[in-house]
C-alpha positions as CSV (number, residue, x, y, z in Angstrom):
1,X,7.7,-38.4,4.7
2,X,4.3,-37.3,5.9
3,X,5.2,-33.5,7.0
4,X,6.8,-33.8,3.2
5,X,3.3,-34.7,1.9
6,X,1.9,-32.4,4.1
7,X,4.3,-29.5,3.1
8,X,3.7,-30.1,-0.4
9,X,-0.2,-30.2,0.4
10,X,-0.4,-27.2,2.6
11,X,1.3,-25.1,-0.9
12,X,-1.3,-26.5,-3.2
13,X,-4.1,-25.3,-0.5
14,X,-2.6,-21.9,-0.8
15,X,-3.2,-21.9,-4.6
16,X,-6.7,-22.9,-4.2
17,X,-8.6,-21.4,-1.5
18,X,-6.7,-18.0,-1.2
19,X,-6.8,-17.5,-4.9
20,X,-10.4,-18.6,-6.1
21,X,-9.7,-16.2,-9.0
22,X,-6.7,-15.8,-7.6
23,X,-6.1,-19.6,-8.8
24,X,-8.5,-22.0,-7.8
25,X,-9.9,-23.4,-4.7
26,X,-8.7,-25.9,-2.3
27,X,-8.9,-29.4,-1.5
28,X,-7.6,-30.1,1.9
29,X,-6.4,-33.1,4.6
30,X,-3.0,-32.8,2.8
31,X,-4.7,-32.4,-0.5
32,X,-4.1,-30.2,-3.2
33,X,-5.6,-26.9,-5.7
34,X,-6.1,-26.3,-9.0
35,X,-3.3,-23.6,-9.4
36,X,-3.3,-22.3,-13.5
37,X,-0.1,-24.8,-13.8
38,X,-1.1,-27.4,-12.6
39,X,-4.8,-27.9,-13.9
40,X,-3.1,-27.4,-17.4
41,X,-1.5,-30.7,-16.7
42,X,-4.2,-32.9,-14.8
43,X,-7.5,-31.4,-16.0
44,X,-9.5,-34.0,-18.0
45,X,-10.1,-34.5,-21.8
46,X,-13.4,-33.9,-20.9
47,X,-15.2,-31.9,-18.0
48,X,-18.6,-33.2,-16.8
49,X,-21.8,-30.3,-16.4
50,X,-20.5,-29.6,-12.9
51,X,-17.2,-29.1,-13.5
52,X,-18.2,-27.1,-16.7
53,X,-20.8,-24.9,-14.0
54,X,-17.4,-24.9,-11.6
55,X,-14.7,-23.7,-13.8
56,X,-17.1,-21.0,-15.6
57,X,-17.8,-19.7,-11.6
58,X,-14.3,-19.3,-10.6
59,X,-13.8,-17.4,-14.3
60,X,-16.8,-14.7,-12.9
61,X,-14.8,-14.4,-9.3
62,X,-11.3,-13.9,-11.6
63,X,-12.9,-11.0,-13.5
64,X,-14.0,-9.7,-9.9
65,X,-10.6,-10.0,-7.9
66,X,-8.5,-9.4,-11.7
67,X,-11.2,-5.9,-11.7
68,X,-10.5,-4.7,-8.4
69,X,-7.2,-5.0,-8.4
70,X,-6.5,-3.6,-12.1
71,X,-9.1,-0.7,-12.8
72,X,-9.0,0.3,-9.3
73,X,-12.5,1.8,-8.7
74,X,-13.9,2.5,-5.9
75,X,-17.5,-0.2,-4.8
76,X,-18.3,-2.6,-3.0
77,X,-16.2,-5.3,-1.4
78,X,-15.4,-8.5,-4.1
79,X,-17.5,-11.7,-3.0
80,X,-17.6,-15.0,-4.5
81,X,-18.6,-18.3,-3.8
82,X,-16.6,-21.3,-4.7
83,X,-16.7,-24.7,-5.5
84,X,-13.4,-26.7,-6.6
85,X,-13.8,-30.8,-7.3
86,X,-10.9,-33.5,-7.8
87,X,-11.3,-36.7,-9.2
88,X,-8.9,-39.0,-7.7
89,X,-7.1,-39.6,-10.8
90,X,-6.1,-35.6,-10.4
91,X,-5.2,-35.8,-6.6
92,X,-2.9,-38.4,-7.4
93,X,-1.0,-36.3,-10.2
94,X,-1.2,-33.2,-7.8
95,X,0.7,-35.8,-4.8
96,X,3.0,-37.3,-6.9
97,X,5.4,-34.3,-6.5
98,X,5.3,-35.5,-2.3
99,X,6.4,-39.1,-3.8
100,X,2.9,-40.6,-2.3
101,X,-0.5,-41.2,-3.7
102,X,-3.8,-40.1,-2.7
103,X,-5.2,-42.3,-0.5
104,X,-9.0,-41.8,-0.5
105,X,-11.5,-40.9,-3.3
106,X,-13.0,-37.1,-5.2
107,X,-12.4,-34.2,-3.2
108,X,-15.3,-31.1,-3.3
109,X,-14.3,-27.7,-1.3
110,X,-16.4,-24.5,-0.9
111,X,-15.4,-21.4,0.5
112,X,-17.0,-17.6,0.6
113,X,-14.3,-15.3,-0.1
114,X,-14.8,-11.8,0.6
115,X,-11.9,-9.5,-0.4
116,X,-11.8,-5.3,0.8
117,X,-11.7,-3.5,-2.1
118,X,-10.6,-0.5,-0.5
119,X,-7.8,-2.4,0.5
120,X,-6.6,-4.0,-3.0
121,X,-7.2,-0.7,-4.2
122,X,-4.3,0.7,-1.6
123,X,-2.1,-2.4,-2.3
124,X,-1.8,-1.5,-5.9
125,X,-1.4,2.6,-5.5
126,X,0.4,2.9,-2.5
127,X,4.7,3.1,-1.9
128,X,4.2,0.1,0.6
129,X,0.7,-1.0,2.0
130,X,-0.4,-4.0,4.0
131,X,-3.7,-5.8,3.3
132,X,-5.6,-8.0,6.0
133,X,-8.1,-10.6,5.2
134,X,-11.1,-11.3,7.5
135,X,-10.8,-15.2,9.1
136,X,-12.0,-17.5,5.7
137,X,-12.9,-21.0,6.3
138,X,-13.0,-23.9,3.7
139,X,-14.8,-26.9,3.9
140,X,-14.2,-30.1,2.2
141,X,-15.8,-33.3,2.1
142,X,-13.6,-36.3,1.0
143,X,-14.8,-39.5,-0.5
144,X,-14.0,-42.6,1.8
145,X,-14.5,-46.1,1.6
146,X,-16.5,-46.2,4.4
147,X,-18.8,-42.5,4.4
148,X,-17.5,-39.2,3.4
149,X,-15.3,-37.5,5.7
150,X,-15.8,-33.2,6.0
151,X,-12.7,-31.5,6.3
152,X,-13.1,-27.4,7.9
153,X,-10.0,-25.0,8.6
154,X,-9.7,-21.1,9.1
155,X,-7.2,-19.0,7.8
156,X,-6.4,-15.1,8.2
157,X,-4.4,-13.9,5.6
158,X,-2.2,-10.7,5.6
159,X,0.4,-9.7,2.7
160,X,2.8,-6.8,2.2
161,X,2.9,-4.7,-0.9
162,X,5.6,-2.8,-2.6
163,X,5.2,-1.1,-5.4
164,X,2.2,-2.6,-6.3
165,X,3.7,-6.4,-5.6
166,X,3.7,-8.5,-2.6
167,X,6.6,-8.9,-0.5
168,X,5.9,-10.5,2.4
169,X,2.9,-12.9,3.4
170,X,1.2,-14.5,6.2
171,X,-1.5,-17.2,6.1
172,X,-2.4,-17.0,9.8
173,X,-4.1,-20.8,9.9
174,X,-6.9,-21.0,12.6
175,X,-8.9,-24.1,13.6
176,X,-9.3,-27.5,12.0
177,X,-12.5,-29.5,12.1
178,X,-11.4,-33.0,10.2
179,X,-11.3,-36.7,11.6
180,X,-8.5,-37.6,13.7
181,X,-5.9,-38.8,11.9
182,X,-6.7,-36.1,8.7
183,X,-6.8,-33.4,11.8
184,X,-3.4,-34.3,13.6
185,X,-1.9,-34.3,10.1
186,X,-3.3,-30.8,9.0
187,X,-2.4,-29.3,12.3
188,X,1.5,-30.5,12.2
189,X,1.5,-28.6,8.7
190,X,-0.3,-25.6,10.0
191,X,1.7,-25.3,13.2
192,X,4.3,-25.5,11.4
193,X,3.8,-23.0,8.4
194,X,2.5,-20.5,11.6
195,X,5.6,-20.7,13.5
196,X,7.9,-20.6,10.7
197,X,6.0,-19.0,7.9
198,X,7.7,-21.4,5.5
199,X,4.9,-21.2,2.8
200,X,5.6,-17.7,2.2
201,X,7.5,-17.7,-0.9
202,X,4.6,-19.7,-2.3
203,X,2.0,-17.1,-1.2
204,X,3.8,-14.3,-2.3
205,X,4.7,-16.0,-5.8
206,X,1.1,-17.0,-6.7
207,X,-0.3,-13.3,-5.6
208,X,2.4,-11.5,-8.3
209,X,1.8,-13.9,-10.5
210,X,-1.4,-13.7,-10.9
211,X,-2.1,-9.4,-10.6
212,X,1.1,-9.6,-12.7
213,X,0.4,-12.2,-15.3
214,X,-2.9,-13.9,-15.5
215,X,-5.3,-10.7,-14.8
216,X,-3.6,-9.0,-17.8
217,X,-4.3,-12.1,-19.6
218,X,-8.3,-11.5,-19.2
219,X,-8.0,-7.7,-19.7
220,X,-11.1,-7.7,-22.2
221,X,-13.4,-9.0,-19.5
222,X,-12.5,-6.7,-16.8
223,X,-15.4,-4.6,-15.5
């Protein structure tokens, strides 16, 4: 039942950090994202000043990532800084898929993404292309009962292109930084998913998903 709730975790991680326009960010320890779907089902009736401050930051590195990949000019490489927070009434919903609930309090994760231009330039012109991410590393801190717990892993993405779509996807997880119990959890799923790649389809569905569907969706605000 764990590795499940891991499993299910380690694909809603996916949706957040990877994707910061791409989808959201991440929340980790076996925790969840705030992929398109599913923050149109737990997001609240109403968003405090921060997550107002969030949301309209992860629409700015969107139109970045959407730009790059869509209008293909040449510049500098895409950078954004992101910040994704969970109330625990969210987490739960986002769990409830793994038949548990969360068991500790609001989640906040930052990450600096930096995607090559040059690269997602190539991925979207090219008859097959394969675009390498430098090592990105999320950190989380995670409300406890006790004192707030600070959650770190690495990941080193890589994804295949043909035709302008991803085919193929590797996440490439690196170290974990977390408390014991969070850490030997994560690790299982990461182990795992590195060995057996089994959150490709995931990876490669949110990445066509999104050039294909949501960039065009903000087409006016591309720059």
């Amino acid at each position: 039942m764990f590795l499940n709730f891991n499993r299910e975790a380690m694909k809603m991680t996916i949706r957040g950090v990877f994707f910061a326009g791409m989808a959201g960010l991440v929340a980790a320890a076996g925790v969840a994202t705030a992929h398109a779907a599913d923050d149109a089902k737990v997001a609240p009736l109403k968003l405090t000043p921060k997550e107002i401050a969030e949301k309209a930051a992860r629409k700015g590195c969107k139109v970045k990532i959407c730009s790059a990949f869509l209008l293909k000019q040449p510049g500098d490489d895409v950078t954004c800084n992101v910040i994704k927070s969970w109330r625990k009434e969210q987490l739960n919903k986002m769990v409830k898929k793994a038949r548990v609930s969360w068991p500790w309090g609001a989640v906040e994760c930052t990450a600096d993404l930096k995607l090559p231009r040059d690269q997602m330039i190539k991925a979207m012109n090219e008859a097959k292309f394969e675009l390498s991410l430098e090592k990105h590393t999320v950190s989380c801190v995670v409300a406890r009962e006790k004192e707030p717990s600070t959650i770190k892993f690495a990941f080193s993405p890589k994804v295949k292109f043909k035709g302008g779509k991803a085919v193929k996807a590797w996440l490439n997880w690196g170290k974990i930084e977390a408390p014991t119990l969070i850490k030997g959890a994560m690790w299982t799923a990461t182990a795992t998913d590195n060995t057996f790649n089994v959150l490709q389809s995931t990876l490669v569905e949110d990445i066509n998903e999104f050039i294909g569907k949501k960039c065009p969706a903000i087409k006016s605000d591309l720059k």
